[in-house]
DRENRODREN-795711 format. One record per residue (C-alpha): residue in three letters; x, y, z. Coordinates in steps of 0.25 Angstrom, whole numbers, padded with zeros to 4 digits, always signed. Each point is the difference from the previous one (the first is absolute). Example, Ala and Ser with C-alpha at 12.3 -4.5 7.8 and 13.67 -1.06 7.14 Angstrom:
ala+0049-0018+0031;ser+0006+0014-0002;
! end
This chain:
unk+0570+0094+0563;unk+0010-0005-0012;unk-0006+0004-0012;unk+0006-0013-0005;unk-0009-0009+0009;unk-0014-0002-0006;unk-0013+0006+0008;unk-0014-0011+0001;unk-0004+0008-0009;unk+0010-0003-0012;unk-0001-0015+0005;unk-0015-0001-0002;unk+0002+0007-0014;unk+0010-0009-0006;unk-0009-0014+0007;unk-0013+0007-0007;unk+0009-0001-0015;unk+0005-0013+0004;unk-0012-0006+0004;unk-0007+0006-0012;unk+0012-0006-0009;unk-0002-0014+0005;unk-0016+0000-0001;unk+0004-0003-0016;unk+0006-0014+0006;unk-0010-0003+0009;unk-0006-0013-0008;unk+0016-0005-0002;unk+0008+0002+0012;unk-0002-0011+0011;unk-0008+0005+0011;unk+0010-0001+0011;unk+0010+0010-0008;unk-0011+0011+0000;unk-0004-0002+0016;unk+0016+0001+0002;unk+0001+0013-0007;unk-0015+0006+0007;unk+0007-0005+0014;unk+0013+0006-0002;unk-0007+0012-0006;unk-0008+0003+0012;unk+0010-0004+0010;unk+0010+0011-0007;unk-0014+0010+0001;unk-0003-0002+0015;unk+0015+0000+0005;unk+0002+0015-0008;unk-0013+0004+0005;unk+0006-0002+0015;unk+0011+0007-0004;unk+0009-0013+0000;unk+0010-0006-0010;unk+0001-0013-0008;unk+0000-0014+0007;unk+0016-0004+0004;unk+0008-0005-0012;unk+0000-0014+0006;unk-0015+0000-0001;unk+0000+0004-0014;unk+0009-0009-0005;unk-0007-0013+0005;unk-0012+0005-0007;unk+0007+0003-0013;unk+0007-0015+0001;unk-0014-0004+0003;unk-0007+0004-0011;unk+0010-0004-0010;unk+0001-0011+0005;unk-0015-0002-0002;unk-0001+0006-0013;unk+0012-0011-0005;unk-0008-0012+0006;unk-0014+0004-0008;unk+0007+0005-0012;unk+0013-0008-0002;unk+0005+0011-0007;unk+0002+0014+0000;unk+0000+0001-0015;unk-0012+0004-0007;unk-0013+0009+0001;unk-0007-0006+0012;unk+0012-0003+0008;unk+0006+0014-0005;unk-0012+0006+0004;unk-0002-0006+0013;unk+0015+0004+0005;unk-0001+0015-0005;unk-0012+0000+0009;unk+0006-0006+0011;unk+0012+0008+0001;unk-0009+0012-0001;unk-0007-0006+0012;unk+0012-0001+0007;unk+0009+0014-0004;unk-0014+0006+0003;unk+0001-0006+0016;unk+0014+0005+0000;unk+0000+0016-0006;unk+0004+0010+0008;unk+0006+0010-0010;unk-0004+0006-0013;unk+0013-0010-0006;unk-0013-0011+0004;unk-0009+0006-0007;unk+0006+0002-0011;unk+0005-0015-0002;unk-0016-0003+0002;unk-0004+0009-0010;unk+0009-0006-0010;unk-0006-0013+0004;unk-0014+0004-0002;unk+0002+0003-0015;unk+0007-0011-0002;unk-0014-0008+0005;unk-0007+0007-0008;unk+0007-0003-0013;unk+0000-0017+0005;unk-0016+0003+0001;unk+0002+0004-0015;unk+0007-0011-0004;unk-0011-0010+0004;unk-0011+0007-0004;unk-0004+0008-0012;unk-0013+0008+0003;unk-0002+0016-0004;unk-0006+0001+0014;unk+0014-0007+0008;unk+0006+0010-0009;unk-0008+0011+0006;unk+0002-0002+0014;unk+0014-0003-0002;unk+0002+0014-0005;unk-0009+0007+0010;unk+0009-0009+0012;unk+0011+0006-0007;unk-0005+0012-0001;unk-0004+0000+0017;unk+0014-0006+0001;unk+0009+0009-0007;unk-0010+0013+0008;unk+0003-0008+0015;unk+0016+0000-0004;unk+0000+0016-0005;unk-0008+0003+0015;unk+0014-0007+0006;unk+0006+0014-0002;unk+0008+0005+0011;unk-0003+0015-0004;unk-0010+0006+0007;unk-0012+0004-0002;unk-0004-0016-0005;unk-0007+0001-0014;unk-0013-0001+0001;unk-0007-0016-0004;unk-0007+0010-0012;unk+0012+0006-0003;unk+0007-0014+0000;unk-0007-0007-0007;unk-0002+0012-0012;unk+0015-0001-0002;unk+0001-0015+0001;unk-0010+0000-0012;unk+0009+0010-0007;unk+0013-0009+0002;unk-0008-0012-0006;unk-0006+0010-0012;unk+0014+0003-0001;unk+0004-0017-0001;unk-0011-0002-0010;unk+0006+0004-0014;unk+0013-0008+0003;unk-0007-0012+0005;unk-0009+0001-0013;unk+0012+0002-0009;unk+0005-0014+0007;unk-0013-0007-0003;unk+0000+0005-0015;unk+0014+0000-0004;unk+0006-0010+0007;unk+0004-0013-0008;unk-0009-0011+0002;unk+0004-0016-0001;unk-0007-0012-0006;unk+0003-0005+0015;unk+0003+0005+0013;unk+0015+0004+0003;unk-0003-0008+0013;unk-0011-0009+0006;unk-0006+0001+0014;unk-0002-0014+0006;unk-0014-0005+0000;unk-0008+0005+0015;unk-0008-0011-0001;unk-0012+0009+0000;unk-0010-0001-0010;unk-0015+0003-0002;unk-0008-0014-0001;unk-0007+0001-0014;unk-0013-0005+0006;unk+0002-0013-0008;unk+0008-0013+0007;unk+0006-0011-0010;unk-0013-0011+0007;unk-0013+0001+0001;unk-0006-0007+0012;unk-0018+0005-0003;unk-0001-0010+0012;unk+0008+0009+0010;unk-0006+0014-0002;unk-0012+0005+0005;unk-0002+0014-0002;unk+0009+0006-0013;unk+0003+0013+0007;unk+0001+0011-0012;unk+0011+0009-0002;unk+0001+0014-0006;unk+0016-0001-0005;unk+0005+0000-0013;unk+0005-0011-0007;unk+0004+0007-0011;unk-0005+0010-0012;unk-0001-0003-0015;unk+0001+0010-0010;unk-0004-0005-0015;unk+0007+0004-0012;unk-0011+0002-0009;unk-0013-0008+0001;unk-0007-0006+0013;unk-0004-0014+0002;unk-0016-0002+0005;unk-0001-0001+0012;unk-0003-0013+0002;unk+0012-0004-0006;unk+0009+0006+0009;unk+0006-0013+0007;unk+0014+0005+0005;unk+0008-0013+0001;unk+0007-0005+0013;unk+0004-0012+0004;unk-0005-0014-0004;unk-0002-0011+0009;unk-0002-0015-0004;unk+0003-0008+0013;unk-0012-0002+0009;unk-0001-0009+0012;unk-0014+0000+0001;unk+0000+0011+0008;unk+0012+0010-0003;unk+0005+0004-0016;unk+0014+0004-0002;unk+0009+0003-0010;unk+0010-0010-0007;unk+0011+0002-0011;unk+0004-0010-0011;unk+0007+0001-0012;unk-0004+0013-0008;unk+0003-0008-0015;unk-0013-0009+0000;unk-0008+0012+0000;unk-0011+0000-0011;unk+0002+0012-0008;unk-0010+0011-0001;unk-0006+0006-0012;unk-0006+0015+0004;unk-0015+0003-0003;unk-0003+0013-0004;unk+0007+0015+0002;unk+0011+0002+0009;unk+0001+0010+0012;unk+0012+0009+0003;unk+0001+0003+0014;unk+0007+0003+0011;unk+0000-0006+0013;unk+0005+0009+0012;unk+0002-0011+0012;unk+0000+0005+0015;unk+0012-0009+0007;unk-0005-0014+0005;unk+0007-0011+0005;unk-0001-0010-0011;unk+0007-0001-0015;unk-0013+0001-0007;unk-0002+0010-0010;unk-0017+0004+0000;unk-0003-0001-0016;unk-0012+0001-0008;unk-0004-0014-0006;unk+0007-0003-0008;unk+0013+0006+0002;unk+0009-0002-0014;unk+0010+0011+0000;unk+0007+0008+0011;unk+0012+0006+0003;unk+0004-0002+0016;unk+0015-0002+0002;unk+0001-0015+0002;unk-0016-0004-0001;unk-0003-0013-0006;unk-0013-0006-0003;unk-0003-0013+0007;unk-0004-0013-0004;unk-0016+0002+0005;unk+0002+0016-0006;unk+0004+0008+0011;unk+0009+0012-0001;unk+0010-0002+0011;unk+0015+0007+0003;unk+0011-0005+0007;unk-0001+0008+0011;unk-0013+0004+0010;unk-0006+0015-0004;unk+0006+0006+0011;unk-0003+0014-0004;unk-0007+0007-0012;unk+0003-0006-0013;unk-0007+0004-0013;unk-0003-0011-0012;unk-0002+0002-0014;unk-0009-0011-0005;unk-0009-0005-0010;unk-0010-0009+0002;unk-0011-0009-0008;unk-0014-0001+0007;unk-0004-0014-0009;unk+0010-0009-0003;unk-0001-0014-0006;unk+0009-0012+0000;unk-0005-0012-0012;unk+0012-0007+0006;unk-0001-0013+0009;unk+0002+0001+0014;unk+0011-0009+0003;unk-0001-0013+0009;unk+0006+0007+0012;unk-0006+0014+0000;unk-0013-0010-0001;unk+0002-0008+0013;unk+0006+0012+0006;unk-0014+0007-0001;unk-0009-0012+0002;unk+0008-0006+0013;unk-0011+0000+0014;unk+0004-0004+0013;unk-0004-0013+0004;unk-0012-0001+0008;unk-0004+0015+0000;unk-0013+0007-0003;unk-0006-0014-0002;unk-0014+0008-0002;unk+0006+0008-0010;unk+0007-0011-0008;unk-0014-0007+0001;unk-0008+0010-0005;unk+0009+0005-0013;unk+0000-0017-0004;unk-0015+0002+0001;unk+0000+0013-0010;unk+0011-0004-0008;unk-0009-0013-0005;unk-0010+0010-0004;unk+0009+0009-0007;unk+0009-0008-0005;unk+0004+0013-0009;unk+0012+0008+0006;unk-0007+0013-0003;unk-0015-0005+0004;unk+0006-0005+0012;unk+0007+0016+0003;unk-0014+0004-0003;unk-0006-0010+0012;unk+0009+0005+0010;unk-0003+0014-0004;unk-0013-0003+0001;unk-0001-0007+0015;unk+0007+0013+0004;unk-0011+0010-0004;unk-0013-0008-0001;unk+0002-0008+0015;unk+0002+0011+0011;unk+0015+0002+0002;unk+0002+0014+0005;unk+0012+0009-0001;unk+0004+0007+0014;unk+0013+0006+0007;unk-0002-0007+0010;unk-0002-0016-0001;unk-0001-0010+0012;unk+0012-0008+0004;unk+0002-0013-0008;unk+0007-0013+0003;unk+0011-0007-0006;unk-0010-0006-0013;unk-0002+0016-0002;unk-0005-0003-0015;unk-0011-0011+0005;unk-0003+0010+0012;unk+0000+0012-0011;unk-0010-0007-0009;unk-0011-0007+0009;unk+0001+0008+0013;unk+0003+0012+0002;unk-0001+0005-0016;unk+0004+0013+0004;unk+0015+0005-0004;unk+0006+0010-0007;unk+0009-0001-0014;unk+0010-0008+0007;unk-0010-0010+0003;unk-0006+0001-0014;unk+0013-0001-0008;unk+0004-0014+0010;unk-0013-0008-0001;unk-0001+0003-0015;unk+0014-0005-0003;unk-0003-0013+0010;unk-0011-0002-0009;unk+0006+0001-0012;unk+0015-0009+0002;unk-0012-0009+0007;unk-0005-0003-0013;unk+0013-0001-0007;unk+0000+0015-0005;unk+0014+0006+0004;unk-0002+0012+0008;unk+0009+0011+0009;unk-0004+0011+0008;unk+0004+0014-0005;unk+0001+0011+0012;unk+0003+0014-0005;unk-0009+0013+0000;unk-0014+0003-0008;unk-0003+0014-0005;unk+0006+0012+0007;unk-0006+0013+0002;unk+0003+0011-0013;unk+0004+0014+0005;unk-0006+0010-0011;unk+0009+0010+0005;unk+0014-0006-0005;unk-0006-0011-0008;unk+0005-0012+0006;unk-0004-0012+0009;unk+0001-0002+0015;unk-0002-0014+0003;unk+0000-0002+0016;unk+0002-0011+0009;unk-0014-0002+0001;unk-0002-0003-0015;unk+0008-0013+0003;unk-0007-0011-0007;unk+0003-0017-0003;unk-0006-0005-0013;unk+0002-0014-0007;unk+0005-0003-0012;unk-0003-0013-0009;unk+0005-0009-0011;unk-0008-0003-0011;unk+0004-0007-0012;unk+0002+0010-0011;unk-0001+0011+0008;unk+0010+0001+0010;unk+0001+0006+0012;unk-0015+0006+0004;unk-0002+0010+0010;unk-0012-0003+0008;unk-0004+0011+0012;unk-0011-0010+0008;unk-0003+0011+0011;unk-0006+0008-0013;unk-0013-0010+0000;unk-0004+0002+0011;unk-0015+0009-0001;unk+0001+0013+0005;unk-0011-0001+0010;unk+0008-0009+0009;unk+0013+0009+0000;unk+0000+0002+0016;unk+0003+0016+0001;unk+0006+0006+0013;unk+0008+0012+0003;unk+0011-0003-0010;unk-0004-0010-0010;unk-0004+0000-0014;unk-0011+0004-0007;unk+0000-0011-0008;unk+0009-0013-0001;unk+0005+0005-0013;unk+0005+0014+0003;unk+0012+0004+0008;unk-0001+0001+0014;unk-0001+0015+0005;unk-0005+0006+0013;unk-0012+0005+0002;unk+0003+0015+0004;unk+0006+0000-0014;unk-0014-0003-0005;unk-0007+0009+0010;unk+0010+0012-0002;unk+0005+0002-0013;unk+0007+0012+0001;unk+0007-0005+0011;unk+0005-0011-0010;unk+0003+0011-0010;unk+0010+0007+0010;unk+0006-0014+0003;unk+0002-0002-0014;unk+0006+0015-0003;unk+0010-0005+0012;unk+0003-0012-0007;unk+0002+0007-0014;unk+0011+0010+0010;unk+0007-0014+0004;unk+0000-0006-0013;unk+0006+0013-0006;unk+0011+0000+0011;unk+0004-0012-0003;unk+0001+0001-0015;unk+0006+0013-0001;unk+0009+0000+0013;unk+0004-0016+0005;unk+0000-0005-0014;unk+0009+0011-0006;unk+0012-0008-0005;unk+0009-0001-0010;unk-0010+0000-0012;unk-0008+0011+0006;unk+0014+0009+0000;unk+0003-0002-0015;unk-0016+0002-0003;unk+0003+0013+0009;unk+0014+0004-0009;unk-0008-0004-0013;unk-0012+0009+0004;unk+0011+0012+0003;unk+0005-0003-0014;unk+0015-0003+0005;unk+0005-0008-0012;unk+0005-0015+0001;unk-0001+0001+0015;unk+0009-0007+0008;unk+0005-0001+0013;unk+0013+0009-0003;unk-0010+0009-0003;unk-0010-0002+0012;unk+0014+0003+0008;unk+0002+0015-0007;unk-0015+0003+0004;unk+0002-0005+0014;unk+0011+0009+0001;unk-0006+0013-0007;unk-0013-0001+0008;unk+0007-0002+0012;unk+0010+0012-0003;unk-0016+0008-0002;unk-0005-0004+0012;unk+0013+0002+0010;unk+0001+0017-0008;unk-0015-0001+0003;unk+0002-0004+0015;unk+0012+0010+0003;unk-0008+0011-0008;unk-0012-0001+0010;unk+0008-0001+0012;unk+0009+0013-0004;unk-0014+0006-0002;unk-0005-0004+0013;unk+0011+0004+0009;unk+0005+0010-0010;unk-0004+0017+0005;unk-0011+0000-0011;unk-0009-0012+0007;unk+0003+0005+0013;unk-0012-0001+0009;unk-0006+0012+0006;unk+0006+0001+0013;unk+0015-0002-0007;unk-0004+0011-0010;unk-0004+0011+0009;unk+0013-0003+0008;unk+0008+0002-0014;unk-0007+0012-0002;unk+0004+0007+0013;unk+0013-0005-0003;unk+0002+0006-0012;unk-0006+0015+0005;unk+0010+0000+0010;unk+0012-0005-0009;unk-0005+0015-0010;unk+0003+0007+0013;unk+0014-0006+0001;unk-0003-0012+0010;unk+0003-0013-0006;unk-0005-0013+0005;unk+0012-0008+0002;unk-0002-0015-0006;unk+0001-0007+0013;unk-0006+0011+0009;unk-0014-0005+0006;unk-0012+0010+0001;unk+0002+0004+0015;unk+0014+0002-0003;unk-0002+0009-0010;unk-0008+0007+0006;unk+0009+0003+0012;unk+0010+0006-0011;unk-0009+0007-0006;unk-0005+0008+0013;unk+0016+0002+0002;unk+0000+0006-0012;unk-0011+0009-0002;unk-0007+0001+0015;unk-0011+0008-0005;unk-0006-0013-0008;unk+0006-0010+0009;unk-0013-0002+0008;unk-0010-0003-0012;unk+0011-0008-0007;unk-0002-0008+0012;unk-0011-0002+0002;unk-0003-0005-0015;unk+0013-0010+0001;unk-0006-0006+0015;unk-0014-0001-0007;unk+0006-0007-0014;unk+0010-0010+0011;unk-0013-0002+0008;unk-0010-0002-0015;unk+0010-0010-0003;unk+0007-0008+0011;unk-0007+0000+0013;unk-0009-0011+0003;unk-0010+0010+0008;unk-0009+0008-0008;unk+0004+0014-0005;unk-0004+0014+0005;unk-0004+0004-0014;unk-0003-0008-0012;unk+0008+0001-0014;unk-0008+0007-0007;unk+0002+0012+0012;unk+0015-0001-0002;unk+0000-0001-0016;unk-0010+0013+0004;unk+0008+0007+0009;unk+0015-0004-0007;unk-0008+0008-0012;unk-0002+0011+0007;unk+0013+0001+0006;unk+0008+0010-0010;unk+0013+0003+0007;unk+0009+0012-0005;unk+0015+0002-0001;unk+0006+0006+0012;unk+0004+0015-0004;unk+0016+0002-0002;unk+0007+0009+0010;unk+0003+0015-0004;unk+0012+0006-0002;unk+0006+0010+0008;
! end
């Protein structure tokens, strides 16, 4: 067989690594992309396992064209992460169904690295990180088991010295990260994928249309104080604000952001920062009430939401500071006023009715609060995850059917009730509490701590938060396998509850996360002068940032040709190569060189030329050390017997001639 042409076995290899490699995309790449690849890989596999070649070139092209012509009609691009993404696995696919040389292996082997580093780009966990380097590591093993030389290394020997060539890559890779300059912004900019994580909260609210709030583990994002920490019942973390309601669905609106009132703060200020996971919206999630920040290109809106230009397509981090209490002795304007008073025509007319009825007994806007707080803990509203369907009037059915919701339905009735009786109202949706890690002293706030509260205008006071879902009595929180404990505490899951030193290891993972990002993802241009400062390089700049760069790098190169000498070098020789060099070196005292390009076998049949009388045992120990090292059968003896017998083997120098 041509040792170029690859063996089954070397194919199923290299479709193990590329089928491990695109495991990392299996969430992002379209469906049809991966069957292409599994078909042609197992095609490729069943024809080399027959013995046969690769399907006609004709065949292959049409199902190159095919496929990229797919890929262009789904994508309309072949820029990008996904569309990138999606066409390196597809002509992995198809070089795969057409190898038949070690060349084609090769190219795939490339190829799978390159996959590997487009996982990296969309995604920044330690784990991806992981796997990546141990399919790396399996990869660069599969390509060094390609060898034509025989005997074939071994996979534990394979995959000891693919480890040693990564070990060897690490320092100049960690000189890279260290010393490399860092930008205030990316040198390029890779197009938007389109792919991004939902954040668990949409810009309506429809109460009517849900029936069961399914709960969700994922992180929204963590939050790590300055210096003192709010109560926890004052940890409202501020999303959007929605003022338009149709009777049945709220939704945001935007208006002029100069007829605000203006905001005086209440008591202490907290220092915080806000770690975001991406989400797919411009919203910043910030304590209430945000005053201070420093996210490039964030602006406060009109109704107090932290917003940027762009949707949080990745991690971001925020600097902010926030007030808990704020008050406002300002008038609200006429605008705001009808803005946050307006009701659909002809909606919820059993809602409108009822807050007529208590607004003529309370004609006081804050005895009136008080009413409708009261109606929801003294008459037998309850608070469940899973409420019954409504109809359209989803208030009126809220209130005097079904009385069962969740804060969704709390925050929307209460604020019908209040713009019904003339009090301007909106509905704040946004996350309550969050979940303190003790071990990195920080807040996890999940998706399942998502929350809507309503806030109120009251003459003299501004803006007041009111959480509704907070008065309901304990005794009718409906519990079930996920819910809260009570309507006030964030929602956890129950094995958390049942299993605390399970939610200790979870939080130990989290703290791990949390420390990759800060100290890994978010090392940036500040981080490399706090780096510089802290190695006491004076008025560090980046011409001096260069010079490290370049010193390091000059280290770690002496550092890798210094370990590679010493490998192959006579003093690291392994124990085979050393007894050899040994035997060598005995008979070279006696007058017998090896000559540099002589090979054992042949030396040997010089040396029996030479001196007959230790020809046979210099053959002997020359066809055991060709056999110890090259032949792919199994040896008579093992090396310890031949560093044993080349010991033992003291030749002498042949006696000169006498004279006559």
């Amino acid at each position: 067989m041509n040792p170029k042409t690859v063996s089954y076995g070397q194919l199923l290899g290299i479709s193990a690594c590329l089928a491990l490699a695109l495991a990392a995309h299996f969430e992002t790449l379209p469906g049809w992309v991966l069957a292409t690849v599994a078909v042609s890989g197992g095609i490729r596999l069943l024809l080399a396992r027959r013995g046969r070649p690769a399907p006609p070139r004709i065949v292959r092209l049409l199902i190159a064209a095919l496929g990229i012509a797919l890929l262009f009609r789904q994508f309309h691009t072949f820029n990008g992460l996904s569309a990138g993404a999606a066409l390196l696995a597809l002509m992995a696919g198809l070089k795969l169904l057409e190898t038949d040389t070690q060349r084609d292996i090769y190219v795939i082997t490339l190829i799978i690295y390159f996959v590997g580093l487009s996982a990296l780009l969309e995604g920044d966990s330690f784990w991806l990180l992981a796997y990546l380097i141990a399919v790396c590591w399996l990869t660069t093993a599969t390509l060094l088991r390609l060898t034509t030389t025989l005997p074939i290394p071994d996979w534990r020997r394979s995959l000891h010295y693919a480890g040693k060539i990564l070990g060897q890559a690490l320092p100049i890779a960690l000189v890279f990260w260290l010393l490399f300059p860092r930008f205030a912004a990316p040198l390029w900019q890779i197009p938007d994928s389109g792919h991004s994580a939902g954040s668990g909260l949409s810009d309506t609210m429809s109460p009517g249309d849900i029936d069961q709030l399914a709960l969700s583990d994922d992180v929204a994002f963590r939050v790590r104080f300055a210096a003192a920490t709010p109560p926890q019942q004052e940890l409202y973390w501020r999303g959007l604000v929605m003022h338009d309601f149709d009777g049945h669905t709220w939704r945001r609106s935007y208006f002029d952001s100069r007829s605000v009132p203006p905001l005086q703060p209440q008591g202490p200020a907290y220092r915080y920062t806000v770690s975001l996971e991406p989400h797919e919206h411009r919203w910043v999630f910030a304590l209430d009430w945000p005053s201070q920040w420093d996210s490039a290109g964030g602006v406060l809106t009109a109704d107090y939401t932290l917003v940027r230009r762009d949707p949080v397509s990745r991690p971001i981090e925020v600097h902010a500071t926030s007030y808990t209490r704020m008050q406002s002795p300002a008038v609200l304007s006429d605008s705001l006023r009808k803005r946050d008073t307006r009701l659909p025509l002809n909606r919820n007319p059993r809602t409108i009715q009822l807050a007529h009825t208590l607004r003529a007994a309370h004609p006081d806007d804050m005895e009136y609060l008080q009413a409708v707080l009261a109606l929801f803990s003294q008459q037998p509203f309850y608070y469940t995850l899973t409420p019954p369907l409504l109809a359209d009037d989803s208030v009126d059915g809220f209130l005097f059917d079904t009385k069962q919701g969740f804060c969704g339905h709390y925050a929307s009735a209460f604020a019908t009730l209040m713009r019904a009786a003339g009090i301007p109202a909106h509905v704040v949706a946004g996350y309550y509490g969050g979940t303190f890690n003790r071990f990195a002293d920080y807040w996890i706030v999940r998706q399942s701590d998502a929350h809507a509260w309503t806030e109120v205008w009251i003459e003299g006071r501004g803006w007041l938060r009111i959480d509704p879902t907070s008065a309901i009595a304990p005794s009718r929180v409906e519990h079930s396998a996920g819910d809260a404990v009570s309507a006030d505490e964030p929602l956890v899951s129950r094995w958390q509850r049942r299993a605390p030193w399970l939610a200790d290891a979870r939080l130990r993972l989290d703290a791990l996360r949390q420390m990759w990002r800060e100290r890994i993802l978010f090392f940036d241009q500040d981080s490399q002068q706090q780096m510089l400062a802290w190695l006491h390089i004076p008025e560090p700049d980046g011409q001096k940032l260069v010079l490290m760069l370049a010193a390091a790098l000059a280290v770690a190169l002496c550092w890798l040709t210094w370990s590679v000498h010493r490998e192959t070098g006579p003093v690291r020789k392994e124990p085979l190569v050393r007894a050899y060099s040994r035997l060598c070196t005995k008979l070279a005292a006696i007058g017998i060189p090896r000559l540099p390009h002589e090979g054992a076998e042949d030396y040997a049949l010089r040396v029996a030329q030479r001196r007959p009388d230790i020809g046979p045992a210099v053959s002997e120990l020359c066809e055991d050390y060709s056999s110890l090292r090259y032949a792919a059968a199994a040896a008579r003896t093992t090396i310890r017997e031949f560093d044993a017998a080349v010991r033992a083997f003291r030749p002498t120098a042949a006696a000169k001639p006498r004279r006559g």
